[in-house]
N, C-alpha and C positions, 0 to 999 in steps of 0.2 A: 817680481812678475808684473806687467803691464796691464794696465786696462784699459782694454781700448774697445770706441763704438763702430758698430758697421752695420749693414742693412742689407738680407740675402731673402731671398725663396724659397721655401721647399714643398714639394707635391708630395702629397700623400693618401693613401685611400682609409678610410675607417667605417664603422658601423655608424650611424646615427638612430640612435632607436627615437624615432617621430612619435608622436601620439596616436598614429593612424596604426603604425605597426604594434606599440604595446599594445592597441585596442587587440590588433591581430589574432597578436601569441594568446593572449587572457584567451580570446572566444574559442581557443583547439582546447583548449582543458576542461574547460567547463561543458558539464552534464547536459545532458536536453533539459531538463526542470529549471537549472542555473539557465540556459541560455533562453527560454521563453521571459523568466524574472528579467532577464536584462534586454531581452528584446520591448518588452512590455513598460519597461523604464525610459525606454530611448523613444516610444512611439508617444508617450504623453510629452515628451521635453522638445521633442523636434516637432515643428507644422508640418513641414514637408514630408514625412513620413509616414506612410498609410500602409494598412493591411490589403495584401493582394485580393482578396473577400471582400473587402470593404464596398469599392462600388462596381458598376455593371460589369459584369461580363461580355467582354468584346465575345460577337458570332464568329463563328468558327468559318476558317476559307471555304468559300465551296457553297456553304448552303446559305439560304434566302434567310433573312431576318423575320422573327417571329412576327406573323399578323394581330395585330390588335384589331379587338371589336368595337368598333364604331356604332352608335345607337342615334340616332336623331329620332326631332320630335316627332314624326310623321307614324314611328313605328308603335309608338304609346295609345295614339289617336286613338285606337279602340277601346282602348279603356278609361277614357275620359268624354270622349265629343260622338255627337250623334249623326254618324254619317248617312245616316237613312240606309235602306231598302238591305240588301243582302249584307253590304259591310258591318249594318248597325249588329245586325244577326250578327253575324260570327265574330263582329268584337265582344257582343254581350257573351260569349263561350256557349252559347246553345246549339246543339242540332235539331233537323227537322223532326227528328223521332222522339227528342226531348219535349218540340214546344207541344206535340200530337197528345203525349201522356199528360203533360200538366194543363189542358183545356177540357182534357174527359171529365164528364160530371161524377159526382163519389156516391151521389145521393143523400137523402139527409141521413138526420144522429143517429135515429135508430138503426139504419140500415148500415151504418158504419158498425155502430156499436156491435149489432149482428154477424157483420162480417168479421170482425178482429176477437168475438168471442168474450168479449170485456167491455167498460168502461171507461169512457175517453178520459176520466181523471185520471185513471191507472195508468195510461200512454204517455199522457203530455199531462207531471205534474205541477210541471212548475211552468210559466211563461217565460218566451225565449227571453227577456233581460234579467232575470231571476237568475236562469240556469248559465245563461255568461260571467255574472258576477258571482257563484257559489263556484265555478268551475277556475276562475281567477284565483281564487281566495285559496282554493286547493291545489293549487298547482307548483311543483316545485322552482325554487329557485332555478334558472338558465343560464346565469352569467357568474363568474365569480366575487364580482363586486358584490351580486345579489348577498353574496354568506358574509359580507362585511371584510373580505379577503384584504380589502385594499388595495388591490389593483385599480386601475384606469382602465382598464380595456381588454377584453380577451386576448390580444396580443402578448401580454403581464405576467400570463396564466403562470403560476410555475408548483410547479406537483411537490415540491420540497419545502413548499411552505405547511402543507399536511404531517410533513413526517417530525414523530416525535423527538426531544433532544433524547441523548442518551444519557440514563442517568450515571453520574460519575461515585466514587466510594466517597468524598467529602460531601456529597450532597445525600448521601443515604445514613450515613452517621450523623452529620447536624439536623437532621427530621427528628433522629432517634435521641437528639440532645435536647431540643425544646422539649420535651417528653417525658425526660427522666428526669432534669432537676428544674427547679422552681428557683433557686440563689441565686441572683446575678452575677457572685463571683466564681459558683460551682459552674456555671455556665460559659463564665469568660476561660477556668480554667480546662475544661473541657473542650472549648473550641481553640486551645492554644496546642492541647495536646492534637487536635484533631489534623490543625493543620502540617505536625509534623508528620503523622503517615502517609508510608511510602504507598505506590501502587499494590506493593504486592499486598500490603495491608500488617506494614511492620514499623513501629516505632523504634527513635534509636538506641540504642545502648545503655545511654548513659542517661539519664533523666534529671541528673541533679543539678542544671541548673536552670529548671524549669521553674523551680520553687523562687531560685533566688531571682529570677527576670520576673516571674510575676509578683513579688512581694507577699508568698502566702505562705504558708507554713507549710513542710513535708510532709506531715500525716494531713491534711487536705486535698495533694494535690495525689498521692497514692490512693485518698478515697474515693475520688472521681474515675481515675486508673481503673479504678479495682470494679468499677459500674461501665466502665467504656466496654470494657474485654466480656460483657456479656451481652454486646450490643450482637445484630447480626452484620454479616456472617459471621456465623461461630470462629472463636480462634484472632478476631482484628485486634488490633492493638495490642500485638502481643511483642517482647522486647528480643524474644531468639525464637529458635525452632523448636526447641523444647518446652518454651511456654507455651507457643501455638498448640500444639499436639495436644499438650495438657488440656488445655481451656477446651480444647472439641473433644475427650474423653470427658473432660467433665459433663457436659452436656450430657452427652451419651449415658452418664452414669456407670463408667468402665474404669474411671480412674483409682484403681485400689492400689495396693504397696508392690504387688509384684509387677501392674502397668506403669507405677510411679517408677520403678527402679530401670526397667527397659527405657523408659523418656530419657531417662537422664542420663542415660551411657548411649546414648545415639551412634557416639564414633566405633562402639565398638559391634554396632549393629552396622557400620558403613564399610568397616573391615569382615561384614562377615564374621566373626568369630562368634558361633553359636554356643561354643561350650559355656564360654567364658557369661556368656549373658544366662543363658541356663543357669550356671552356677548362682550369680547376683539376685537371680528372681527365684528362687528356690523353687522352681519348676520343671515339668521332665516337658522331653521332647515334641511330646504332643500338643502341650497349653504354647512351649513357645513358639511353636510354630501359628497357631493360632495367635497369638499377641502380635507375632509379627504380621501376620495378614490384616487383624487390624490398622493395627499403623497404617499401613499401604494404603487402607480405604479412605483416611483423611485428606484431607487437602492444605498442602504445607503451604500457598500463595492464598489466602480466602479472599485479598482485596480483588484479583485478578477476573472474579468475576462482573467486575462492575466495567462500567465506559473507562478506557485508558487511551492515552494516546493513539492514531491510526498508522498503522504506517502504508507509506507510501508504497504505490506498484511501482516496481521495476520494468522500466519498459526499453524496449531495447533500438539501437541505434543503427542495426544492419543485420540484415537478416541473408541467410546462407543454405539456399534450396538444391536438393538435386537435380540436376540437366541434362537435358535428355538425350545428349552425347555419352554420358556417364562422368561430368566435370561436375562442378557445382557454379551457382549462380551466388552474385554476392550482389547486394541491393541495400541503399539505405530506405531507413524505415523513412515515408516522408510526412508522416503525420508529426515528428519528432524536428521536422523543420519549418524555421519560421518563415513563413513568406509573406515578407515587406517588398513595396516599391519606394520609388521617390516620383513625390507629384510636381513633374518639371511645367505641368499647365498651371499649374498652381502657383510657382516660383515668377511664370512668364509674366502671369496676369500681376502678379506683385511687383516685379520690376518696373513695370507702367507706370503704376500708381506712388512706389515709395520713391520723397524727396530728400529726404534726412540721410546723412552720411552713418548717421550710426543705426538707422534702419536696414541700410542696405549690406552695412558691415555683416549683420547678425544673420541675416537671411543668409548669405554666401556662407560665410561657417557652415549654416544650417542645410546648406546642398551638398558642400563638400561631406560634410560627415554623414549625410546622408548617402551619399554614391559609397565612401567608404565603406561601411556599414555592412550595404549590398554586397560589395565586392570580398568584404569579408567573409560573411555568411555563404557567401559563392565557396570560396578558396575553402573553407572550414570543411564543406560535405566533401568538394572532391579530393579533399586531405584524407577525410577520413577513408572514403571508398577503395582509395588505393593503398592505406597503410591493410584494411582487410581484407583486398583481393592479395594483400603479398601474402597474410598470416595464412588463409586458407591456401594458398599453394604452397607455403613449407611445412603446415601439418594437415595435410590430405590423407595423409592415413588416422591420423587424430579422427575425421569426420566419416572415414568410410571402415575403420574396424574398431575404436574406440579408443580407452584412456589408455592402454596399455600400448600403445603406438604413437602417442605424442613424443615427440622428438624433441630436443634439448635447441633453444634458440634465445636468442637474447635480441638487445634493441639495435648493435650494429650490423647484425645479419641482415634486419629488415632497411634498416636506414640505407645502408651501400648498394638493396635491389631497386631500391626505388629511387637512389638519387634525395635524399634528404638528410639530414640532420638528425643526429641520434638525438639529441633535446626537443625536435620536434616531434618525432615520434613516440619519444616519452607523452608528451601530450598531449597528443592524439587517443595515447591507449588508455588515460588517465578518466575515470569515469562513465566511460561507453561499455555498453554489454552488446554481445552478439548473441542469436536470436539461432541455434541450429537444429536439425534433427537427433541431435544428443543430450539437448539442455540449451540454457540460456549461460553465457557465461561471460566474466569478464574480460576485455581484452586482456589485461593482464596475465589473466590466468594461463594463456599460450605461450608466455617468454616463462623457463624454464632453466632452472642449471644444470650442467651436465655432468653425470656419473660416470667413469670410467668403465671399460669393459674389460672384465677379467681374462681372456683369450687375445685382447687386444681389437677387437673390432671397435664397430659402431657404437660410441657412447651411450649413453641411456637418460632419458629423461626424469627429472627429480618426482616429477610428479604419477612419471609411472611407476615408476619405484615402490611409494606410496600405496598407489593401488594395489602392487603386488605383494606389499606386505599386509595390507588389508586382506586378501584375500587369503590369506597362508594362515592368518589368524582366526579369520571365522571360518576355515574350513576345520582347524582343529578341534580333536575331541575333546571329553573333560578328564581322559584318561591320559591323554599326551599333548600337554599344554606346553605349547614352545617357544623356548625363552631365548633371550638377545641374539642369544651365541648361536644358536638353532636358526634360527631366522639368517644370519648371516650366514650362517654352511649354504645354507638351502638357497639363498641368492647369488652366492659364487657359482653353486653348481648350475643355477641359470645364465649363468657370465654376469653378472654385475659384479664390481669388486665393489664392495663398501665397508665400514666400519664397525661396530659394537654400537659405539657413541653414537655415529650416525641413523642408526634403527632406534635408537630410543631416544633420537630427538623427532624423528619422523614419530615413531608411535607418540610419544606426548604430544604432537603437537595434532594428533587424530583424535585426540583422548582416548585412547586404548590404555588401560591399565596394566601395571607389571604384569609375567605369567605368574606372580604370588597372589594375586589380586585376583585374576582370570581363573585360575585353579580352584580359589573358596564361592566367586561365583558361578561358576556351571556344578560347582558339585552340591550346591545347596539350588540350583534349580532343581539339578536331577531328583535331589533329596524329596522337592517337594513335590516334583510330579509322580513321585515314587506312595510318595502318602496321601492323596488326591484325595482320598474317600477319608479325610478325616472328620472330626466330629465338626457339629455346630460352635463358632467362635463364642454362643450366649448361653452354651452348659457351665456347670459352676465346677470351681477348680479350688486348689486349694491357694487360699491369697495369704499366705504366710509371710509377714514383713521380710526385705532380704536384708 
């Protein structure tokens, strides 16, 4: 075989993904929160780039530019310069009726003092520079600086500098640690354990090797343990559920042998199974029903009441009103977008002055990605507006009779109506919620897979499905609790065809428990609404170890 050289052409078209475009694709996925951080990142890095807010507002076509009030010296002159005769008058602020009262004679002291009923020391006790200086000294601070705020200016003012931090469960437990021990190593160990509790106010599992990282012995670091878990709230630093429960009976003074034995078969109090704990607690039906009403009144998270984490509002990206055709209206939220310009006066006046080739280089980057930027932020809204004007017209009856009328759709139904790319509109849907008269919900939540129809019609949506076995479930009594196979009759006979498997992966993933599960809970509700008028849970019972 021959090797030989030659030199040909060939045309051909590809993708190039530029940096302008990866900017592109990133900013359709990203959240309003994500795209404010990245708009907020791009406006300190660029000069050219400024918030539409930022300076004046150009007047609006049509009307006259707001008059500013002009003041000259001439207008003051009354209350500085003595222009004689009538001017002087009515700059000093007196009328004719003013100066008429204050020339009338009063007559002398006595005749005052007669007239006013008292003594002129009672009236005027303090002389006018007395009573300015006492009246100073009493007077509240007016400006913020005045409280030591640390402002500069009433412009500074900010009302969130008053508000208290919130306190968190690590800084209410280390109060309660300088407090209790005086050792500097009971103290080091105790703030080691402190900082492994979780928010809900649970230490982990496993403890052993707390001793060996701090270098102290085991019975040390369980006798600090053993001083923490009566810190408040009742119940922290406890290492399961069943130590928590314990540690707030104890408190209470409830912890006896027949509470100790209910603590510690928990799971057989979570299956319900009342005989079986009756049996372990050597008690009748009355006390366990009362032991278990206690349990119920403690609180299984105790860190939970202190400062934790905030979480974020959900705020939504397009909102979906009724209109008054009877269609609906679809609008992006526009608080959720960011409105930047590019300051091309800014760039102009720069061009003038910069001589340096690697000045000029950076500025030009610095327009181009600036224009980009815009044009993205442009493409991105009306990306989105029309991926959710398609979703509201192929589930219009989703918005005008609810979940059991969402219809089975997916991402190249929407893609082929609008002329887009199913990858695009994956990203579109990807962290936007829509804003409707049935909820807030995520775009996601409308692409749906399709169930067949048992008759052969109109598929069915997965999520209505859902709802209808949600419904079939809490309508049921606790006399006929209906199980996989039941559910499934009864959705053929609405025309869904579906499965066994399939209904109890929809129910688990509702957290609906088995009908063996549903059964022991409604019949021990009924049970106890049935014994309602039972005794006080703080009469005495027989506490016979089990």
């Amino acid at each position: 075989m021959a090797l030989t050289q030659r030199l040909e052409f060939r045309q051909s078209q590809s993708l190039v993904m530029t940096p302008q475009l990866m900017q592109a694709i990133k900013l359709l996925q990203l959240s309003n929160l994500d795209l404010s951080t990245f708009v907020e990142e791009e406006l300190e890095r660029n000069p050219l780039l400024e918030r539409a807010s930022d300076g004046p507002e150009p007047p609006v076509a049509g009307e006259p530019a707001p008059e500013r009030p002009e003041f000259s010296e001439a207008d003051s002159s009354g209350y500085g310069d003595d222009a004689g005769g009538e001017g002087a008058s009515s700059g000093d602020g007196f009328e004719p009726g003013q100066e008429e009262w204050l020339n009338r004679d009063l007559g002398s002291r006595a005749e005052i003092e007669q007239t006013l009923d008292t003594r002129l020391d009672n009236v005027f006790s303090e002389e006018p520079a007395e009573a300015a200086e006492r009246a100073a000294k009493d007077a509240a601070p007016t400006a913020y600086t005045e409280w030591g705020g640390g402002a500069s200016s009433d412009e500074d003012y900010n009302l969130e500098a008053f508000v208290a931090a919130e306190a968190t469960l690590a800084d209410h437990l280390a109060e309660q640690l300088a407090v209790a021990f005086t050792s500097p190593s009971a103290r080091m160990i105790g703030q080691y354990l402190i900082d492994l509790v979780d928010e809900a106010g649970y230490l982990p599992p496993d403890l052993g090797q707390a001793a060996e990282r701090l270098g102290a012995p085991q019975h040390e670091v369980d006798a600090v343990l053993e001083v923490l878990q009566r810190f408040d709230p009742p119940g922290v630093c406890a290492r399961s559920l069943s130590e928590c429960l314990a540690i707030q009976l104890r408190e209470l003074d409830r912890y006896d042998p027949a509470m100790q034995a209910l603590v510690e078969h928990l799971d057989l109090l979570a299956k319900r199974d009342i005989a079986s704990l009756r049996k372990l607690c050597g008690v009748d039906d009355e006390d366990i029903t009362d032991m278990i009403g206690e349990i119920r009144r403690l609180d299984p998270k105790p860190g939970l009441k202190f400062g934790t984490s905030r979480t974020q509002t959900m705020v939504p990206d397009v909102y979906v009103r009724p209109g008054p055709d009877g269609g609906w209206h679809v609008e992006l939220n526009s608080d959720t977008l960011p409105r930047v310009l590019v300051n091309q006066t800014y760039y102009a006046e720069l061009s003038k002055t910069i001589r340096k080739d690697g000045d000029k280089s950076y500025f030009t980057d610095c327009l181009q990605n600036a224009t980009w930027l815009v044009r993205a932020l442009d493409q991105r809204a009306r990306t989105i507006l029309k991926v959710a004007t398609e979703i509201v017209r192929q589930q219009d009856g989703f918005f005008t009779y609810g979940v059991a009328h969402l219809r089975p759709l997916n991402l190249k139904a929407v893609a082929d109506a609008i002329q887009m790319h199913e990858s695009t509109v994956s990203r579109v849907t990807a962290n936007k919620y829509m804003a409707t008269n049935r909820g807030t919900f995520e775009l996601k939540y409308f692409f749906t897979a399709s169930i067949a129809s048992a008759d052969g019609g109109e598929a069915h949506s997965a999520e209505a499905v859902r709802h209808h076995i949600k419904q079939l479930i809490d309508a049921e009594s606790p006399s006929a609790i209906l199980s996989d196979d039941t559910i499934v009759e009864r959705l053929r006979a609405s025309g869904i065809d579906i499965a066994r498997r399939t209904v109890a992966k929809y129910r688990e993933a509702m957290r609906i428990p088995s009908s063996v599960q549903r059964r022991r809970d409604k019949q021990s509700m009924l049970g106890h609404a049935l014994s309602a008028p039972a005794s006080s849970p703080d009469r005495s019972r027989d506490t016979a170890p089990a």
